[in-house]
MITI-517856 format. One record per residue (C-alpha): y, z, x; chain. Coordinates in steps of 0.5 Angstrom, whole numbers. Example, Ala and Ser with C-alpha at 12.3 -4.5 7.8 and 13.67 -1.06 7.14 Angstrom:
REM residues 2
     v     w     u chain
    -9    16    25     A
    -2    14    27     A
***
This chain:
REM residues 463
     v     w     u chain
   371   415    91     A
   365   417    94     A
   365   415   103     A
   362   407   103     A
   360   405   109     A
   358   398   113     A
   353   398   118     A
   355   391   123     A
   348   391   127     A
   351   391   134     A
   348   385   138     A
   347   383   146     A
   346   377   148     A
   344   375   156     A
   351   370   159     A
   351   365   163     A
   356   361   166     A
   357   354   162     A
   360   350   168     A
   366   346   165     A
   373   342   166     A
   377   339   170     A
   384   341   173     A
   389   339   167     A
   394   334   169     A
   389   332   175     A
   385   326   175     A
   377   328   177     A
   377   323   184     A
   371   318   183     A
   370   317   191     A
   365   312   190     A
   359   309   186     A
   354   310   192     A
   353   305   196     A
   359   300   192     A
   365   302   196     A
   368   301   190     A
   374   305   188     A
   374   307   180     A
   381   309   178     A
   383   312   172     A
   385   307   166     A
   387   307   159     A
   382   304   155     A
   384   296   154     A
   391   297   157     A
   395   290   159     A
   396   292   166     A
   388   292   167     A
   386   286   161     A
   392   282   164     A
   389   279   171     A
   382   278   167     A
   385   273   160     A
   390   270   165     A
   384   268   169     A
   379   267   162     A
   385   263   160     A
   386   258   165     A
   378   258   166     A
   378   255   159     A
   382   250   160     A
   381   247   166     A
   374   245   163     A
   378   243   158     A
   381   238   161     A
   375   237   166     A
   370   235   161     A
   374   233   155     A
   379   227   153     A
   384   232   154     A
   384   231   161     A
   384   224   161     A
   390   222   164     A
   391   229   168     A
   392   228   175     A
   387   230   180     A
   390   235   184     A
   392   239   178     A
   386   242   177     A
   385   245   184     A
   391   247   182     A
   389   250   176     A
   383   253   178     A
   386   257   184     A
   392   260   179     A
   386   261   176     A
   381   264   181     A
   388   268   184     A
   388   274   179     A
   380   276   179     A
   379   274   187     A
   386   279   190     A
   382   286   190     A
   375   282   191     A
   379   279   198     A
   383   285   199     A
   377   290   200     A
   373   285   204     A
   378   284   209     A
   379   292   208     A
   371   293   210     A
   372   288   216     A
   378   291   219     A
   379   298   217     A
   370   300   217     A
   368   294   221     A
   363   293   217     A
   363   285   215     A
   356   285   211     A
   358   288   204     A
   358   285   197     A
   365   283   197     A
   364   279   204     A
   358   275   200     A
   362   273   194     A
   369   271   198     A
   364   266   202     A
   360   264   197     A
   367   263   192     A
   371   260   198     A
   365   256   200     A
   364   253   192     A
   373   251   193     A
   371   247   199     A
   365   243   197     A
   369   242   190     A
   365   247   185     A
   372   250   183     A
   369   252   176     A
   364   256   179     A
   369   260   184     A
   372   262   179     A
   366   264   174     A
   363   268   180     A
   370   272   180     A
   372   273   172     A
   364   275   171     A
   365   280   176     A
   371   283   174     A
   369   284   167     A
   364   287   169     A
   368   292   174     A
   373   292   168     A
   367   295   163     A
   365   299   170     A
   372   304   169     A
   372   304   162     A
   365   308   162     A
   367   311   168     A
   374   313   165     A
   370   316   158     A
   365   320   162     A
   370   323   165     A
   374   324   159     A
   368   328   157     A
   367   332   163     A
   375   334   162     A
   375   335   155     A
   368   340   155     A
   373   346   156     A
   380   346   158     A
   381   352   162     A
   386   350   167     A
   392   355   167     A
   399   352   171     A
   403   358   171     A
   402   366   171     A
   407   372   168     A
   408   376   174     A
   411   383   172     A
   417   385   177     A
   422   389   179     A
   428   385   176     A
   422   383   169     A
   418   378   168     A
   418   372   173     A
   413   366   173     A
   410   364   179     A
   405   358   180     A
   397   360   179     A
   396   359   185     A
   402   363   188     A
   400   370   185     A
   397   375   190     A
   393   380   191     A
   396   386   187     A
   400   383   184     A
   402   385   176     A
   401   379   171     A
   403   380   163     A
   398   376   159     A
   401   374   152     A
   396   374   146     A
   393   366   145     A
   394   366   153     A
   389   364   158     A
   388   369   164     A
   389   367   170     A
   386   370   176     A
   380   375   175     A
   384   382   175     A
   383   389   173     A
   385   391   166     A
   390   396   166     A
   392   396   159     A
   388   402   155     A
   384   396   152     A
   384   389   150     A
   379   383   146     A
   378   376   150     A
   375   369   147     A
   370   368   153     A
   366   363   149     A
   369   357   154     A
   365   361   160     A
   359   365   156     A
   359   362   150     A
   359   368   146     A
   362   368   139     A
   363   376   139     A
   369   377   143     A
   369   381   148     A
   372   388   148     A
   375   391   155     A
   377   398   156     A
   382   401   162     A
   379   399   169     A
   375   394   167     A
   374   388   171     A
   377   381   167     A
   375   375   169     A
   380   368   169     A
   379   363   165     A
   379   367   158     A
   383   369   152     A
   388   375   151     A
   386   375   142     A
   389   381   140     A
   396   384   144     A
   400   383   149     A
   396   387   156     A
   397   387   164     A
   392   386   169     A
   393   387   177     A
   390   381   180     A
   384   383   184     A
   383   375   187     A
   387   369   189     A
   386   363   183     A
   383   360   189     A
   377   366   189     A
   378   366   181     A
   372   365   177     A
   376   358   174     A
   378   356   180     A
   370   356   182     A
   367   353   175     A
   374   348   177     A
   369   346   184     A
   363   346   181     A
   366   340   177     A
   367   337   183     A
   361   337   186     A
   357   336   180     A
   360   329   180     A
   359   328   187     A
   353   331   189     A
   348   325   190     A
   341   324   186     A
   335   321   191     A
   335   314   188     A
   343   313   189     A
   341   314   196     A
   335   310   196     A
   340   305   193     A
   345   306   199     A
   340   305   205     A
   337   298   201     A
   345   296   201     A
   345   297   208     A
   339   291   210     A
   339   287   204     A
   346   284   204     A
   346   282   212     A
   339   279   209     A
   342   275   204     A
   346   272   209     A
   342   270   214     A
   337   266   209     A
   342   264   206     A
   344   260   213     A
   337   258   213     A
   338   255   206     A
   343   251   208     A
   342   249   215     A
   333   250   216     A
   332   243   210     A
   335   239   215     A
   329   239   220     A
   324   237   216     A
   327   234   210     A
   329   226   209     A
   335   225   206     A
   338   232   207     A
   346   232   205     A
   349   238   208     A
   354   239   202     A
   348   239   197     A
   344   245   201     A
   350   248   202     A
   352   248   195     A
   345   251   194     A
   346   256   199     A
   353   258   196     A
   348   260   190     A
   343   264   194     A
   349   268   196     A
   352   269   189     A
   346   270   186     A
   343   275   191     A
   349   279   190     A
   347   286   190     A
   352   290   185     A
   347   289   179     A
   344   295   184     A
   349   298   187     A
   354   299   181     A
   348   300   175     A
   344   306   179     A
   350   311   181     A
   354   309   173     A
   347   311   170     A
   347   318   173     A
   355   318   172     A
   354   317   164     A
   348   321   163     A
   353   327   166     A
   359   325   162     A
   355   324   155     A
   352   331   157     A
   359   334   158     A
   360   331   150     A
   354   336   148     A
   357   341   152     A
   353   341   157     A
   354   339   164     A
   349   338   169     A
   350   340   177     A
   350   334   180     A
   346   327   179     A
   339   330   183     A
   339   336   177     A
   339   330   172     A
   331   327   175     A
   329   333   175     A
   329   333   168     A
   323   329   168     A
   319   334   170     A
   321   340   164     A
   316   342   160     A
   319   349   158     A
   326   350   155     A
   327   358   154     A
   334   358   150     A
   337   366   148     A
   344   364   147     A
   348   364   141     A
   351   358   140     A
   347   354   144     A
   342   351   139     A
   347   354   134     A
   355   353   131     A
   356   359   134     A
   359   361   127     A
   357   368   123     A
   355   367   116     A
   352   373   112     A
   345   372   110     A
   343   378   106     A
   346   384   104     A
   342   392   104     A
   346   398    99     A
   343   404   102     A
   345   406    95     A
   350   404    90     A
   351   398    87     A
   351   392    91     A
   356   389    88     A
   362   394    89     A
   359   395    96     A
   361   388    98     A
   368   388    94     A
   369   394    98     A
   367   391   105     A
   370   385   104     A
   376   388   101     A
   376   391   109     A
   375   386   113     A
   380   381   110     A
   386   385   115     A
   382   383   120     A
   381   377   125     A
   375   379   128     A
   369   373   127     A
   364   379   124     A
   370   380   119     A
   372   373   117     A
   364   372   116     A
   364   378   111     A
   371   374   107     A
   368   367   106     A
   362   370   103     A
   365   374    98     A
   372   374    95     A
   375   380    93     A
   378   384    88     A
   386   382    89     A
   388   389    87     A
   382   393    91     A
   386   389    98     A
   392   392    94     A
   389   399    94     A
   388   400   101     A
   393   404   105     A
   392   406   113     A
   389   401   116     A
   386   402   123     A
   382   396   127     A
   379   400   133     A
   376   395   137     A
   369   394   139     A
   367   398   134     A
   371   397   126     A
   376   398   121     A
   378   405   119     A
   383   405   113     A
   384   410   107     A
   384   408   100     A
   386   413    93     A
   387   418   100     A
   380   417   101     A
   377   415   109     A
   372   408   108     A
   369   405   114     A
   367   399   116     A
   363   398   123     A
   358   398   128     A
   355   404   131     A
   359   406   135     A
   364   408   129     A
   359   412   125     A
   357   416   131     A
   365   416   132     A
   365   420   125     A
   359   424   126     A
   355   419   120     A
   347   419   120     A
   345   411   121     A
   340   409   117     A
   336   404   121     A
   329   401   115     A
***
């Protein structure tokens, strides 16, 4: 059997970091919507500990102006529906009342939103307009309510990019292998890395070599080939057998920890609107409560038949229609959902100003295999120097069927080989970064790049 040999084209393509995840089993901390001093917690999608309060409230809402304006309440006492209505208004108005007292006494700061929607609605219970004190709270709720859950998915999305987090590392020591918390591992220390596991920190390669997936920090499909000395950074995966590193760097100073920041940060970092936003609040709502004070009080001076509880339920209106959450929430969760639908692509901006900026893009320059592509090989056409073609590719892909490598298993799904031709095959030597090396009827076949021909002393033939 004459020597066969496949040419693999040996490819480089630039790398750059893709930014992405969140510490596992850590939520990422939403501190604020800008200029809302609203505190978004983590829910789980329609729980009944987030939905209870709000059909508890709906629930009672309904039925009070069913008893109130239908022959259903005719012969219901009077006082039961302030009642009603406050069992009601309870539910919704507890974390409204809660962060405007909070605000008052803890920041001392009494004009905010919570403080103009407690007045108004506590000021419609005085005047009797129970049911709109209770719509104000319920509305708002339910827009908080749909608030977190946009919230919750973007985050999610931004978690679910990449999870890169490792919770513990395998020290080599003198009594064996013990585990330590990543972030217990020092400088020198010796760290046995299983095949499928994560690197930890960043680290010297003191095995001869290795093979890592590092498409969660770079993107490349082709795994990278490492040799003795040879600098590993954490966060990608041990492919082939179990090797050791020497840890150059704290998990703090590690590349995963660093990408881990750069979440936070992006999530963080404010775009110019949200500030603008964030100043507009600091003089609108002591605005809306002074002219809300001149709609209840001023009409007495040039009006006729002013009654003080019309006006004052006129200004109660002012108040709540005033109200400045529309702004302050949909601004900052506008930035924040851009960033989590992004982080679903894959893609994660740096921070909400990176998004404005977007408008001002007219080139987009892309060199990266799976960027605009899968990131999965398939073969496209097939070169015989000579011989035939058929008997080329059986035999190629009779080769690389032993092997794991996405070059490899390209080859095996295009073409399947002959059964008994895999049978034949004997010796069989993967050498990484450059192919396979066997023996087949006690003659040497090679399927590789350049380095293995070179390696054997083969002319390449380049077209």
């Amino acid at each position: 059997m004459s020597k066969n040999i496949l040419h693999h084209a040996n490819s480089s393509c630039a790398t750059d970091s893709v930014y992405n995840s969140v510490e596992n089993n850590k939520h990422t901390k939403i501190d604020s919507c800008s200029c809302c001093s609203h505190n978004h917690k983590e829910i789980e999608s329609f729980s009944l500990k987030t939905l209870t309060p709000l059909l508890v409230s709906a629930f009672l809402l309904i039925l009070g102006l069913l008893l109130s304006y239908t022959s259903l309440g005719k012969n219901v006492p009077y006082p039961i529906f302030p009642i009603l209505y406050v069992l009601a208004y309870a539910p919704v108005a507890y974390p409204v009342l809660k962060q405007a007292i909070d605000a008052v006494l803890i920041n001392k700061d009494f004009f905010n939103e919570f403080s103009l929607m407690s007045i108004a609605t506590i000021g419609a219970f005085i005047i009797g307009e129970y049911p709109e004190a209770v719509a104000v709270m319920l509305l708002y709720s339910i827009g908080e309510f749909f608030q977190s859950m946009a919230v919750n998915k973007a985050t999610k999305n931004i978690e679910s990019l990449v999870n890169v987090q490792v919770n513990e590392a395998r020290v080599l020591t003198k009594n064996g292998v013990v585990m330590k918390p990543v972030k217990a591992v020092s400088v020198g220390d010796v760290l046995q890395i299983r095949v499928g596991d994560r690197v930890p920190v960043d680290g010297v390669l003191l095995s001869e070599n290795a093979s890592f997936n590092t498409v969660a920090l770079t993107g490349e499909s082709i795994p990278q080939v490492l040799f003795v000395g040879e600098k590993v950074s954490s966060g990608i995966i041990n492919l082939n057998a179990v090797i050791e590193i020497r840890a150059a760097k704290t998990y703090q100073d590690s590349t995963l920890s660093k990408i881990l920041e750069s979440v936070q940060e992006a999530i963080e970092r404010k775009a110019k609107t949200e500030l603008l936003v964030r100043k507009f609040a600091r003089w609108y709502t002591p605005l809306v409560f002074g002219l809300a004070l001149l709609v209840a009080f001023l009409p007495a001076l040039f009006v006729e038949d002013y009654q003080v509880k019309v006006w004052l339920y006129r200004a109660l209106i002012f108040l709540v229609i005033s109200c400045p959450c529309a702004i302050v929430i949909s601004v900052p969760l506008s930035y924040f959902g851009g960033i989590g639908a992004s982080s679903k692509q894959g893609i994660l901006f740096k921070g909400a100003n990176f998004l404005d900026l977007m408008a001002q893009v007219n080139t987009v320059v892309l060199d990266k295999t799976g960027t605009i592509t899968e990131g999965v090989f398939e073969v496209q056409q097939v070169i015989s120097v000579e011989g035939d073609k058929e008997e080329l590719l059986n035999l190629t892909a009779a080769v690389e069927s032993f092997s794991a490598h996405p070059i490899a298993k390209a080859i095996a799904s295009y073409f399947t080989p002959d059964q008994s031709l895999i049978n034949e095959i004997e010796n069989v030597e993967e050498i990484m970064g450059q192919g396979i090396r066997c023996t087949i009827a006690g003659e040497l076949v090679l399927v590789g790049n350049d380095q293995l021909l070179q390696s054997h002393n083969i002319a390449i033939v380049h077209d």
